[in-house]
Every structure is written in C-alpha cells, then in structure tokens.
C-alpha angles and dihedrals in degrees: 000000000000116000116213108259116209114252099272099270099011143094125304111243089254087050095058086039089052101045092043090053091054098041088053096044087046107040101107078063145063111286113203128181090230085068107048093038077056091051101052096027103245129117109265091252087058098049089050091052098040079043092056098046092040096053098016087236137087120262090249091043091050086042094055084047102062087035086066090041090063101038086051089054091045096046082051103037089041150042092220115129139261094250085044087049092050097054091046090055092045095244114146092244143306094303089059087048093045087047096053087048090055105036087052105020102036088228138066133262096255098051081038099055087043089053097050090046096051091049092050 
C-alpha cells in the first residue's frame, strides 16, 4: 500500500484541507496569511510558498477565486443583488466584484448572471 506523499514543498493533504475549509467558512471576511500560516503551523513566508507549490496559485489568487465561485452560485441560487453579492462574498462593493469578473471572465456580473439564467 502506497501512502500519499505531499508535493515536494508544498502542503500536506490535511493542510489544504485545512486551509480550504477555512477560506470557504470566512469569505465574506477578511482573509489574512497570517491566518492561514497559523492554521496549518507554518510562518507566514513558508505557507505562501508551500501554498504556491501545492495549488500552483498564490493564497490571495485562490481566495479571489473562491471568492468568484460563490458570488457565481449566489448570482445563480438567489435574487439578491449584485452590491448584496458582493458583501456576502467580502468583496469591498460592486466595483471589486465588476473588476474580478472581468479580470477572470472577461464579462461583468450582470451579463454574467443573464447569460447563466438563459442557459439554464
């Protein structure tokens, strides 16, 4: 029997799981390193690099992302709008939450959310 060995550098599978649970439960929060270093016990510089070896992404890029992933489910699950969405994800505002649908879906939340809804 052959036992899962960590990516050479990077997190332990019940680190990832760790931090991943925590991102998920705090985003409509403020996520800071310090945190998730704290979560996993490793210095801040370590986690970002085990982080980074682990996911292939930085900690702020993989929290934006699931920052996206639940502001795409809520735009989908609810009639809230896009200001309210953006709050529950812990986004600034509706401008921050514009910006990251730009930036990684080359359109914004409101063509996004019209779009889904007609394909479903």
């Amino acid at each position: 029997v052959r036992t899962v060995e960590p990516m050479r550098g990077g997190l332990a599978p019940w680190q990832m799981k760790q931090v991943a649970a925590f991102v998920d439960a705090s985003l409509d929060e403020r996520i800071h390193v310090e945190d998730l270093a704290t979560r996993v016990r490793l210095s801040p510089s370590h986690f970002c690099r085990a982080f980074k070896v682990t996911t292939g992404q930085t900690p702020h890029a993989y929290v934006m992302r699931r920052r996206l992933d639940k502001a795409k489910t809520l735009m989908l699950q609810t009639d809230e709008s896009l200001c309210q969405i953006a709050d529950a994800c812990g986004l600034a505002d509706q401008a921050h939450l514009t910006r990251l649908f730009r930036r990684h879906l080359n359109t914004t939340p409101f063509q996004w959310r019209r779009e889904s809804r007609i394909a479903a």
